[in-house]
mmCIF entry with sequence, helices, sheets and N, C-alpha, C, O atoms, coordinates in Angstrom:
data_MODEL
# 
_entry.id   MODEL 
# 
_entity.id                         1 
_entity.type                       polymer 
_entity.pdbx_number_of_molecules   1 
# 
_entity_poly.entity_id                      1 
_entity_poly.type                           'polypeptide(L)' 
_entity_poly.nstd_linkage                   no 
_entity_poly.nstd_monomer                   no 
_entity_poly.pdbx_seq_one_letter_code       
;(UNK)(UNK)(UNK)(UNK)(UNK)(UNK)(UNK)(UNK)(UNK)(UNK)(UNK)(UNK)(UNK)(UNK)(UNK)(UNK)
(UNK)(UNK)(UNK)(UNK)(UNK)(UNK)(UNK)(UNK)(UNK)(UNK)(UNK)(UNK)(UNK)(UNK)(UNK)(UNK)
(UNK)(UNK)(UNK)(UNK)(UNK)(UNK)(UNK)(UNK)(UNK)(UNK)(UNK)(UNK)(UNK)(UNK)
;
_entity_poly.pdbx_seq_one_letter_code_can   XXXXXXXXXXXXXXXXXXXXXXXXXXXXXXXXXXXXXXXXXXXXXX 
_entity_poly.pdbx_strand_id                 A 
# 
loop_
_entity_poly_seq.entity_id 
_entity_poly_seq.num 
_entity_poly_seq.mon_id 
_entity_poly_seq.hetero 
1 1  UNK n 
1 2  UNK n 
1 3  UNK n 
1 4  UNK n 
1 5  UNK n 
1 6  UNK n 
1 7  UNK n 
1 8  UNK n 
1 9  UNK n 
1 10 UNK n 
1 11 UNK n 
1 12 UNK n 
1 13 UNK n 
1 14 UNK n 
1 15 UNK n 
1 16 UNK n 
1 17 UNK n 
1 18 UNK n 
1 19 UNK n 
1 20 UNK n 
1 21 UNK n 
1 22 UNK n 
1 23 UNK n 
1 24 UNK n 
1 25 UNK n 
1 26 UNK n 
1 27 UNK n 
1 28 UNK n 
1 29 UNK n 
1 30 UNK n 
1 31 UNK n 
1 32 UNK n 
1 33 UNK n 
1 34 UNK n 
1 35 UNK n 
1 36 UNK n 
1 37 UNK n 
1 38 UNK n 
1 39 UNK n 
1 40 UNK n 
1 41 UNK n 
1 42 UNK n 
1 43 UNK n 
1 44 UNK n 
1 45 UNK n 
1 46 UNK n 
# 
_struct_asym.id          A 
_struct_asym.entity_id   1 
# 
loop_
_struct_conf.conf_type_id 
_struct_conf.id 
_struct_conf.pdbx_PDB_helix_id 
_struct_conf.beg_label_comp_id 
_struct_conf.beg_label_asym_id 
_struct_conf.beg_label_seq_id 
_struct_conf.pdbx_beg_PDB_ins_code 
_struct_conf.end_label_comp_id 
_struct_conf.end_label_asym_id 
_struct_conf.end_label_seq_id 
_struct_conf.pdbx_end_PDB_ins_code 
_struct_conf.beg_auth_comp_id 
_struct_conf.beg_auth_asym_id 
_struct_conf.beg_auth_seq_id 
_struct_conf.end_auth_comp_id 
_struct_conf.end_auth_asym_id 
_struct_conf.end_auth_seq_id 
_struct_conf.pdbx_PDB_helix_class 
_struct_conf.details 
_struct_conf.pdbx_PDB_helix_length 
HELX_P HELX_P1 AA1 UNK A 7  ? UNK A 23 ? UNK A 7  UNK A 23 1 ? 17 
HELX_P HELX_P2 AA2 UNK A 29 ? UNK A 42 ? UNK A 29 UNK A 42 1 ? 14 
# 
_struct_conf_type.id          HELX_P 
_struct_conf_type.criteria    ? 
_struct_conf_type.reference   ? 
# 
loop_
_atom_site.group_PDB 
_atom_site.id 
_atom_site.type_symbol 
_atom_site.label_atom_id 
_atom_site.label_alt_id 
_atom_site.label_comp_id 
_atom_site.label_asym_id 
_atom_site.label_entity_id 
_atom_site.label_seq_id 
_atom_site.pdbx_PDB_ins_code 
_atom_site.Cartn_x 
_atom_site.Cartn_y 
_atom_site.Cartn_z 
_atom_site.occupancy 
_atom_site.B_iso_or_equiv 
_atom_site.pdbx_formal_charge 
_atom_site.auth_seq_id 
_atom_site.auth_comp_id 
_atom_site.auth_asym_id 
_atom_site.auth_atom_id 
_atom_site.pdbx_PDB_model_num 
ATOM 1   N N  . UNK A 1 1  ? -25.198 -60.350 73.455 1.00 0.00 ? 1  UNK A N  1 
ATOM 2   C CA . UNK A 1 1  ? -25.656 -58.991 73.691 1.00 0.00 ? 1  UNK A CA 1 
ATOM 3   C C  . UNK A 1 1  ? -26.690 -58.987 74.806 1.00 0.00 ? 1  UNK A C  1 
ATOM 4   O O  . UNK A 1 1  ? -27.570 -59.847 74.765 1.00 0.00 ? 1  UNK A O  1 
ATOM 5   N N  . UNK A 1 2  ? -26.673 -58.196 75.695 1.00 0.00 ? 2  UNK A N  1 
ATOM 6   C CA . UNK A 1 2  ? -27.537 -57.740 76.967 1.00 0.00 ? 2  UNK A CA 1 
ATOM 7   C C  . UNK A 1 2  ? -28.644 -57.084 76.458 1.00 0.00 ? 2  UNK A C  1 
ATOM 8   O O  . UNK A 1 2  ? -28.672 -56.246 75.557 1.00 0.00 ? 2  UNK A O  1 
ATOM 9   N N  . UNK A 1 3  ? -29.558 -57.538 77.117 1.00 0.00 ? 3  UNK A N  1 
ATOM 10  C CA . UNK A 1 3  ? -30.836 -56.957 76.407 1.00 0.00 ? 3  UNK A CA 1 
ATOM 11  C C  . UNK A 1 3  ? -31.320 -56.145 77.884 1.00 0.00 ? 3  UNK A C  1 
ATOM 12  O O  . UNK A 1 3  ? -31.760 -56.697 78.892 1.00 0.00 ? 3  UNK A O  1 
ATOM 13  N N  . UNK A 1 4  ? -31.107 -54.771 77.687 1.00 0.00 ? 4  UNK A N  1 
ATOM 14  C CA . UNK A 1 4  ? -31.327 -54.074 78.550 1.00 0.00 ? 4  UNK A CA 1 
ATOM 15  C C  . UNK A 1 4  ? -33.396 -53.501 78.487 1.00 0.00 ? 4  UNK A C  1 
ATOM 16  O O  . UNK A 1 4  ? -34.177 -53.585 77.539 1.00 0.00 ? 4  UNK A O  1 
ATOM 17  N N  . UNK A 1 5  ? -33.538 -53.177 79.354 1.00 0.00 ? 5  UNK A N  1 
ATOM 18  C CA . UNK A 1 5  ? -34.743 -52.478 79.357 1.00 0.00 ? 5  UNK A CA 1 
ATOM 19  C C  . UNK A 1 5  ? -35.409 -51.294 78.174 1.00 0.00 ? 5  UNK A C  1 
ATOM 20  O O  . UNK A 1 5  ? -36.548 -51.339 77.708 1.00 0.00 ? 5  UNK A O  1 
ATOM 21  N N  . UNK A 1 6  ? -34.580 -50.485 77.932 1.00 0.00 ? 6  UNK A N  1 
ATOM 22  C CA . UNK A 1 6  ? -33.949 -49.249 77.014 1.00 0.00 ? 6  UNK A CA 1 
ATOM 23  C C  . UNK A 1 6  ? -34.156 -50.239 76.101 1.00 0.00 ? 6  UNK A C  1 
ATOM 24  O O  . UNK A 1 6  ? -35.347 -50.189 75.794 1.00 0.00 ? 6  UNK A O  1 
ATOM 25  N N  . UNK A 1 7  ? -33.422 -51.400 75.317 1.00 0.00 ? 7  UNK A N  1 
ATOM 26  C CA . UNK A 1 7  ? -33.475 -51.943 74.141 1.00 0.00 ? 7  UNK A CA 1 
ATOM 27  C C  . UNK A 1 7  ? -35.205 -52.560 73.801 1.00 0.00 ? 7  UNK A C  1 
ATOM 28  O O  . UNK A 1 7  ? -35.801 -52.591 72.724 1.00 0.00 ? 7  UNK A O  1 
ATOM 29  N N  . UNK A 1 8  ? -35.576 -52.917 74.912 1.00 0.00 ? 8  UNK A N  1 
ATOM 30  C CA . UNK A 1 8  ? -36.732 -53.273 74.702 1.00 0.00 ? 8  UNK A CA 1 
ATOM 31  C C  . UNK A 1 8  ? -38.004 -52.364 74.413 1.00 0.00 ? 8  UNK A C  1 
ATOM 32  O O  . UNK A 1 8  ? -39.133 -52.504 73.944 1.00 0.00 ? 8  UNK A O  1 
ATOM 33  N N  . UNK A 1 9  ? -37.060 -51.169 75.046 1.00 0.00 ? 9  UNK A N  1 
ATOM 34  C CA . UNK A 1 9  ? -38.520 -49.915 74.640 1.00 0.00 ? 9  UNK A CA 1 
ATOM 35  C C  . UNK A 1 9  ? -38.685 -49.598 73.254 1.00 0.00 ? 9  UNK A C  1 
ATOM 36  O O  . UNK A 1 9  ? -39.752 -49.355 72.689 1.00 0.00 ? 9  UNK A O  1 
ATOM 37  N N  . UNK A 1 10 ? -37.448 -49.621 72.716 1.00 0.00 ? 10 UNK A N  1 
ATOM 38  C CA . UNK A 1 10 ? -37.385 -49.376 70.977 1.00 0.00 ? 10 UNK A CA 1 
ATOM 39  C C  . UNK A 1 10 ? -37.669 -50.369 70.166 1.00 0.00 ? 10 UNK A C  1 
ATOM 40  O O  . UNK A 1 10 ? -38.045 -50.027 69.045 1.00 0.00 ? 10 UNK A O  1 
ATOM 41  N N  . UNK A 1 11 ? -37.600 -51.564 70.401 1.00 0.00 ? 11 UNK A N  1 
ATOM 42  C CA . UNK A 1 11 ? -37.883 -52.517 69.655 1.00 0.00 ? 11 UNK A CA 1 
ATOM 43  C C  . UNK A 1 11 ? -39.260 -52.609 68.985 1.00 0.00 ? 11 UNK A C  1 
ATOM 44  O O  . UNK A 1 11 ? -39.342 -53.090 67.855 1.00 0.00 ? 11 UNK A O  1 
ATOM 45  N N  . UNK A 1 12 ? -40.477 -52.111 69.719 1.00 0.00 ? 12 UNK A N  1 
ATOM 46  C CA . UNK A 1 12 ? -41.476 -52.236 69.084 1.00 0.00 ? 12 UNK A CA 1 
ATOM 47  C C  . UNK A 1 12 ? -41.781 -50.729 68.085 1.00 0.00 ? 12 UNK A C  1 
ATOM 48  O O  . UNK A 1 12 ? -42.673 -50.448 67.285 1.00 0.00 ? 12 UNK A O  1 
ATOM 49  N N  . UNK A 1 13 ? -40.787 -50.112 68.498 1.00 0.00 ? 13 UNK A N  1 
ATOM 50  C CA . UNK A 1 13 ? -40.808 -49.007 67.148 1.00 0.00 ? 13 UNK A CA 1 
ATOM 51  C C  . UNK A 1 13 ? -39.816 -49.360 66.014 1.00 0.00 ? 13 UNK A C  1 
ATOM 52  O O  . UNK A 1 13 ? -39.696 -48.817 64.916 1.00 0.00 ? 13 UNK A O  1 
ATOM 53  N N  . UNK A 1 14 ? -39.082 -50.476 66.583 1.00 0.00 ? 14 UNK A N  1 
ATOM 54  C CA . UNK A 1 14 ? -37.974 -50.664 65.107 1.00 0.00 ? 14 UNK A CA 1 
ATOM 55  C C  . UNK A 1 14 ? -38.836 -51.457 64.339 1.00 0.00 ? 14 UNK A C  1 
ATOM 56  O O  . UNK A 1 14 ? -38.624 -51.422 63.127 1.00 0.00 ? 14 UNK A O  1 
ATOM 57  N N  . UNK A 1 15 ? -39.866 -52.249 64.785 1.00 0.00 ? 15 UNK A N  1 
ATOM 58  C CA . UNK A 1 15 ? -40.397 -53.824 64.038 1.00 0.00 ? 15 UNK A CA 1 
ATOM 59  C C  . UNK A 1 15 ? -41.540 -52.937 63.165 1.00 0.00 ? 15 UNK A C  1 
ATOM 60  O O  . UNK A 1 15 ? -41.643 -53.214 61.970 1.00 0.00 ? 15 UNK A O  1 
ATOM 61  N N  . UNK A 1 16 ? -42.426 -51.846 63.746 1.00 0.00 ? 16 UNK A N  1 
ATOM 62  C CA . UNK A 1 16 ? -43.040 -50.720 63.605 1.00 0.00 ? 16 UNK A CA 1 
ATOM 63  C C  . UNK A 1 16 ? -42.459 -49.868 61.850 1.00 0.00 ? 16 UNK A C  1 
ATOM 64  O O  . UNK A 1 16 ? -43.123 -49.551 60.863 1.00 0.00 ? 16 UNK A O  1 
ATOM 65  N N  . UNK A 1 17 ? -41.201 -49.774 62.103 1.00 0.00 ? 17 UNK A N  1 
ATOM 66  C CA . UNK A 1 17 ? -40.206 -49.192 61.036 1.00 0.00 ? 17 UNK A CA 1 
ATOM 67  C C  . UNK A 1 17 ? -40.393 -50.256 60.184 1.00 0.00 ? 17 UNK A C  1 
ATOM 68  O O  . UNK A 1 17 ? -41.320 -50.214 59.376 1.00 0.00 ? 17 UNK A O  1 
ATOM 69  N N  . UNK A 1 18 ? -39.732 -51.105 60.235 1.00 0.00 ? 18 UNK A N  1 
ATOM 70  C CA . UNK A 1 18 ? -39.622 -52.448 59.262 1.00 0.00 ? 18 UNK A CA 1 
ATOM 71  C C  . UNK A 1 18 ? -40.484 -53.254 58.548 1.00 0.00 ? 18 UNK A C  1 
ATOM 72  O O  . UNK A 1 18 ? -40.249 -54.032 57.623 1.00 0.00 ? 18 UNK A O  1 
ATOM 73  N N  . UNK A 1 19 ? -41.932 -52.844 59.330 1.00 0.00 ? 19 UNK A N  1 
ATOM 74  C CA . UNK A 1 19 ? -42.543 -53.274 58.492 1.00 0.00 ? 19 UNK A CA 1 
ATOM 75  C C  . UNK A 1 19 ? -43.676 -51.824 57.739 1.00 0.00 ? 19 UNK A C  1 
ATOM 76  O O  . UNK A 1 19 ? -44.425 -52.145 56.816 1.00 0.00 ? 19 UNK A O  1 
ATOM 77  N N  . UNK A 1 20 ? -43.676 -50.941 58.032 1.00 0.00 ? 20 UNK A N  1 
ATOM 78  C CA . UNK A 1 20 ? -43.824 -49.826 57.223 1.00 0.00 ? 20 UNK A CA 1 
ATOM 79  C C  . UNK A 1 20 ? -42.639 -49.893 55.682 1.00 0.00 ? 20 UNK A C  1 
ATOM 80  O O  . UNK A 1 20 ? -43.042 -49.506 54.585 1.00 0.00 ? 20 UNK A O  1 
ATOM 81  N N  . UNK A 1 21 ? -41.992 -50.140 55.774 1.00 0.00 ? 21 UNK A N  1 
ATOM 82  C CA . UNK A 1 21 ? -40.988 -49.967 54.650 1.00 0.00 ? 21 UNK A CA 1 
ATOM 83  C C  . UNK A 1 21 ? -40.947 -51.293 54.047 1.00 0.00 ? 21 UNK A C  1 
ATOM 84  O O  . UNK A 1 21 ? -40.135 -51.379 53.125 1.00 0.00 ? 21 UNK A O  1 
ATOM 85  N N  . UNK A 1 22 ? -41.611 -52.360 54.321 1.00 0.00 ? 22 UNK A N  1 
ATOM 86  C CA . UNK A 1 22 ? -41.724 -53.791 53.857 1.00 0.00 ? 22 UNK A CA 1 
ATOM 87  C C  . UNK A 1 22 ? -43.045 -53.880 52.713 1.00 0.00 ? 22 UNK A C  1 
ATOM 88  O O  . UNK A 1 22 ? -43.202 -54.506 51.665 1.00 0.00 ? 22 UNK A O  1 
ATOM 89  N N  . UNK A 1 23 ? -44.188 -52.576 53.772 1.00 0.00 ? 23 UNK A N  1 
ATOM 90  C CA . UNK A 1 23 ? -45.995 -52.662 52.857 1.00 0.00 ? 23 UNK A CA 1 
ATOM 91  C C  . UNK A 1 23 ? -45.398 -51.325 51.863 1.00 0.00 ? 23 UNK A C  1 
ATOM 92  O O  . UNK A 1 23 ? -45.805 -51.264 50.703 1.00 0.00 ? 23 UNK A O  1 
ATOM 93  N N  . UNK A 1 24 ? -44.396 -50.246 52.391 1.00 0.00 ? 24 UNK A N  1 
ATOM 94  C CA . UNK A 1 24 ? -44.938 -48.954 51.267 1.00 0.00 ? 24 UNK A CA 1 
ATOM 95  C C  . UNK A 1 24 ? -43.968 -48.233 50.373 1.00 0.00 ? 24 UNK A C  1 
ATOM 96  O O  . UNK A 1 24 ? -44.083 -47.250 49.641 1.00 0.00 ? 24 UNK A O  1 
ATOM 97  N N  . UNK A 1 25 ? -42.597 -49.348 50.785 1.00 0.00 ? 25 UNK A N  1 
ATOM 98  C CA . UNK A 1 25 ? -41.490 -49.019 49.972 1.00 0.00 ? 25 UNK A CA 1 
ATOM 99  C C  . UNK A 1 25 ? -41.754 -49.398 48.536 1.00 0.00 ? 25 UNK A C  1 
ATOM 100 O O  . UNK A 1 25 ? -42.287 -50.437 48.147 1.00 0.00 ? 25 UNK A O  1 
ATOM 101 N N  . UNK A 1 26 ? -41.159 -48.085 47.583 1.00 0.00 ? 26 UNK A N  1 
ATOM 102 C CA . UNK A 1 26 ? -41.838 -48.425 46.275 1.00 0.00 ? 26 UNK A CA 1 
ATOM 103 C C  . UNK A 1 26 ? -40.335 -50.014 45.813 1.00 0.00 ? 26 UNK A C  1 
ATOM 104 O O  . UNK A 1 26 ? -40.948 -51.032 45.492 1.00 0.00 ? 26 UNK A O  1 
ATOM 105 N N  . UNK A 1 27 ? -39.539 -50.123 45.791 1.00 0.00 ? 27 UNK A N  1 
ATOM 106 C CA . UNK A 1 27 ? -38.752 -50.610 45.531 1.00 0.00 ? 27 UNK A CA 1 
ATOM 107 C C  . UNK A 1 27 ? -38.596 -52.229 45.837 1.00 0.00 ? 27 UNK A C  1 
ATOM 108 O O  . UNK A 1 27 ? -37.999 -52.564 46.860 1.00 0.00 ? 27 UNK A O  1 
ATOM 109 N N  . UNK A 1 28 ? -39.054 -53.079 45.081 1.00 0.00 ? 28 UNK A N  1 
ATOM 110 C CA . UNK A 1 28 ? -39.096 -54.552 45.503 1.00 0.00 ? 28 UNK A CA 1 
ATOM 111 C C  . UNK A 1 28 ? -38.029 -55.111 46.672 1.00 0.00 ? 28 UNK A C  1 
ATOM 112 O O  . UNK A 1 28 ? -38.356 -55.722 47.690 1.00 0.00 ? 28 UNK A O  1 
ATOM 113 N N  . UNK A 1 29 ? -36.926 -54.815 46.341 1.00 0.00 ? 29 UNK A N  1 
ATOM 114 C CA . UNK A 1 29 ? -35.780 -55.927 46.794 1.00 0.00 ? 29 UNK A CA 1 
ATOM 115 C C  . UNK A 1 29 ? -35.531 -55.583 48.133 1.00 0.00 ? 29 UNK A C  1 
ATOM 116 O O  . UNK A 1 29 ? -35.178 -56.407 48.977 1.00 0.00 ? 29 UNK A O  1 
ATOM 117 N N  . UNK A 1 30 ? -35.794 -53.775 48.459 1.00 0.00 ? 30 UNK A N  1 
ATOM 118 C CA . UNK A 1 30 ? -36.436 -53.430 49.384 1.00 0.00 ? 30 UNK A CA 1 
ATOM 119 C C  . UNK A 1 30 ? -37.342 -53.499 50.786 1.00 0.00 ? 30 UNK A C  1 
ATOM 120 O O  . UNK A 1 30 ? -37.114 -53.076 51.920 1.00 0.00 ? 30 UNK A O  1 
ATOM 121 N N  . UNK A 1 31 ? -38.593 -54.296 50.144 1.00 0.00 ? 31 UNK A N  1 
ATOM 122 C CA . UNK A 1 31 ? -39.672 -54.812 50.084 1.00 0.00 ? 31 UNK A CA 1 
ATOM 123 C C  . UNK A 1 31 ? -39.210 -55.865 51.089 1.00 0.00 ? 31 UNK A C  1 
ATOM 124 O O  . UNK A 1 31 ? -39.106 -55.944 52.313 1.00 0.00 ? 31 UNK A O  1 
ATOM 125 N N  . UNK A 1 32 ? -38.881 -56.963 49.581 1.00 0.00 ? 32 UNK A N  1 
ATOM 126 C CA . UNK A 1 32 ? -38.163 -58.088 50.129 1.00 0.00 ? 32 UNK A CA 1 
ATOM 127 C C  . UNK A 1 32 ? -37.456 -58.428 51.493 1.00 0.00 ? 32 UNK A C  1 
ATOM 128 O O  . UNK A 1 32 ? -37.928 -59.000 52.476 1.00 0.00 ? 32 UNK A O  1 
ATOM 129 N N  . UNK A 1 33 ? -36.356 -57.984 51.311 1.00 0.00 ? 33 UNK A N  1 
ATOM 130 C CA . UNK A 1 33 ? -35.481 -57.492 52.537 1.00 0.00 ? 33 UNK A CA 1 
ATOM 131 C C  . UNK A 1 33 ? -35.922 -57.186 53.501 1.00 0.00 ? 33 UNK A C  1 
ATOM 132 O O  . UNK A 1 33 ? -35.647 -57.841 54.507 1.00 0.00 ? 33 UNK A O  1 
ATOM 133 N N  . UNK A 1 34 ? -36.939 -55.864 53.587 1.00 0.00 ? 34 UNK A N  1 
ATOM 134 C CA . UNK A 1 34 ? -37.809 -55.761 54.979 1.00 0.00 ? 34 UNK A CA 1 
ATOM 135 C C  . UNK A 1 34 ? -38.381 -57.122 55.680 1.00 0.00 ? 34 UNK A C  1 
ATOM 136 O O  . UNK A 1 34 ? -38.095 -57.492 56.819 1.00 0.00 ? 34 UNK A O  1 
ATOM 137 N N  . UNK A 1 35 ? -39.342 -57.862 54.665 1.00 0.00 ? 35 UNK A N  1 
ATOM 138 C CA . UNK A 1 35 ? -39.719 -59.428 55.130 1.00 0.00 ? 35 UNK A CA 1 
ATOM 139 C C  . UNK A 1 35 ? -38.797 -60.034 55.724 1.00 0.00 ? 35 UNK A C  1 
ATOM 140 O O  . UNK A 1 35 ? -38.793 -60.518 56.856 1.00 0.00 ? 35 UNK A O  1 
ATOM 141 N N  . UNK A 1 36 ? -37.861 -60.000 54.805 1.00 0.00 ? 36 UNK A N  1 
ATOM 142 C CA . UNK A 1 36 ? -36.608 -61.312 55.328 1.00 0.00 ? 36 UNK A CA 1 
ATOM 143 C C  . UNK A 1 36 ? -36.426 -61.191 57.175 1.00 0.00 ? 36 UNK A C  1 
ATOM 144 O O  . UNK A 1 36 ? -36.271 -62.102 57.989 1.00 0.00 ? 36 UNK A O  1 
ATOM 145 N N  . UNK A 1 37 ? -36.514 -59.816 57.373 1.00 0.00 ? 37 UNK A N  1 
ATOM 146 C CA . UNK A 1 37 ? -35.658 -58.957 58.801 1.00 0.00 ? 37 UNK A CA 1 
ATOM 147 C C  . UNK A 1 37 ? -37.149 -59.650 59.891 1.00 0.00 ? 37 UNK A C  1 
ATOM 148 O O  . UNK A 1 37 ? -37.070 -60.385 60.875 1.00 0.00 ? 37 UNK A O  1 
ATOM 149 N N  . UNK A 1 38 ? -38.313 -59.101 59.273 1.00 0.00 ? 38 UNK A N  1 
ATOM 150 C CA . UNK A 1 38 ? -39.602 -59.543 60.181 1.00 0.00 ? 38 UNK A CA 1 
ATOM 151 C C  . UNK A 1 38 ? -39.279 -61.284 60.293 1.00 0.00 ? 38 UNK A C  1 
ATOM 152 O O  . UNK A 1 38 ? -39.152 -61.803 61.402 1.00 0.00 ? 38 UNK A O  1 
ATOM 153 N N  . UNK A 1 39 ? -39.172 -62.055 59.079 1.00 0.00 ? 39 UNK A N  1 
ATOM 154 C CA . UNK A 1 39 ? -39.581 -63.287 59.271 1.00 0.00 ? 39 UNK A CA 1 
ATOM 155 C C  . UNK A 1 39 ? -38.115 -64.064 60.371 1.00 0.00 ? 39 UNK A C  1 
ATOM 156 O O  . UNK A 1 39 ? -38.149 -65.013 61.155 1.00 0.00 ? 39 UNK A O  1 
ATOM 157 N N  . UNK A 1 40 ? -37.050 -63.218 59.991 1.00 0.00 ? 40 UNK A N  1 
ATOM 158 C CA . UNK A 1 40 ? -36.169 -63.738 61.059 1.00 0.00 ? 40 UNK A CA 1 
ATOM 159 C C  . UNK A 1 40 ? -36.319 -62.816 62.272 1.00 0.00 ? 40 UNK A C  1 
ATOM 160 O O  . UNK A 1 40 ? -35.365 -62.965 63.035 1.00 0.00 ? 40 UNK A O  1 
ATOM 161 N N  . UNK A 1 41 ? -37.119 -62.001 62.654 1.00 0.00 ? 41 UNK A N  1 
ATOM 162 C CA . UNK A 1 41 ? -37.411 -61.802 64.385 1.00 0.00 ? 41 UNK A CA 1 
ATOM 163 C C  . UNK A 1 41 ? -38.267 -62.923 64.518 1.00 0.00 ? 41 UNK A C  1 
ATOM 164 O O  . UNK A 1 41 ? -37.885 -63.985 65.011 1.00 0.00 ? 41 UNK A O  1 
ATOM 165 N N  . UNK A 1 42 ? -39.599 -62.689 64.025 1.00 0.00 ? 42 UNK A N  1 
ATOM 166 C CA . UNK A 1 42 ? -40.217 -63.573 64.426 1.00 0.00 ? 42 UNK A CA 1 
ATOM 167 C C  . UNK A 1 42 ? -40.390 -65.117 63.926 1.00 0.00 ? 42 UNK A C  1 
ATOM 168 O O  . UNK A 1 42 ? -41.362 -65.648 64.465 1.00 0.00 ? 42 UNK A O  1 
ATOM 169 N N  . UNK A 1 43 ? -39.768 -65.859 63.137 1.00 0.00 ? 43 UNK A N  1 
ATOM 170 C CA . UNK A 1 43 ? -39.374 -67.085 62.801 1.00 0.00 ? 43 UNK A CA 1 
ATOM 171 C C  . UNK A 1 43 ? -40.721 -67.338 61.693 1.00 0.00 ? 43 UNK A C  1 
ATOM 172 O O  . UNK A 1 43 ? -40.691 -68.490 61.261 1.00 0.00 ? 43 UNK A O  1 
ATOM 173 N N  . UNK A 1 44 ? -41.874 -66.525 61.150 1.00 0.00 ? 44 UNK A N  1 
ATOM 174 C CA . UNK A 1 44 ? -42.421 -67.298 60.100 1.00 0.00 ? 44 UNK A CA 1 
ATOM 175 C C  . UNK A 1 44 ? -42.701 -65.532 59.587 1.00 0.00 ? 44 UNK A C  1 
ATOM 176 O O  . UNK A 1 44 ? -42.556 -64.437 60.132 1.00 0.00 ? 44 UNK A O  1 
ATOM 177 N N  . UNK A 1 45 ? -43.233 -66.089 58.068 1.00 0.00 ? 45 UNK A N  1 
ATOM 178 C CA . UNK A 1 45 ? -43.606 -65.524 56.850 1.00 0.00 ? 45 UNK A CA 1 
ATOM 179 C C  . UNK A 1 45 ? -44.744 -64.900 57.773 1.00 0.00 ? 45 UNK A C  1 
ATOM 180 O O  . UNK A 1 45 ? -45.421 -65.604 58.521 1.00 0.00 ? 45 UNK A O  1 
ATOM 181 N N  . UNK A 1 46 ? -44.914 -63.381 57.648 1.00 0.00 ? 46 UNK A N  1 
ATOM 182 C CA . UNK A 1 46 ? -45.882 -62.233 57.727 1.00 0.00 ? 46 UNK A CA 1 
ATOM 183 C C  . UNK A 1 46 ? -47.031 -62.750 57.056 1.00 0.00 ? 46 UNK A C  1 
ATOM 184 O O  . UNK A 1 46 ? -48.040 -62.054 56.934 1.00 0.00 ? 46 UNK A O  1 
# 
């Protein structure tokens, strides 16, 4: 995948998203899942 300019402008509002719904989602697995997505962008545990 081409990582255009455009992709890069959103990215710091998707990671932004992901981890809002990782600290305030009431729902564990949820929770969970959000981490999993952060710790595989950025390669370690939040």
């Amino acid at each position: 995948m081409e990582i255009t300019p455009s992709a890069l402008a959103v990215l710091p509002f998707t990671v932004a998203l992901v981890l809002v719904v990782a600290v305030s989602h009431p729902d564990p697995a949820v929770r969970e899942r959000a981490l999993r997505v952060l710790e595989a962008l950025f390669g370690t545990k939040p």
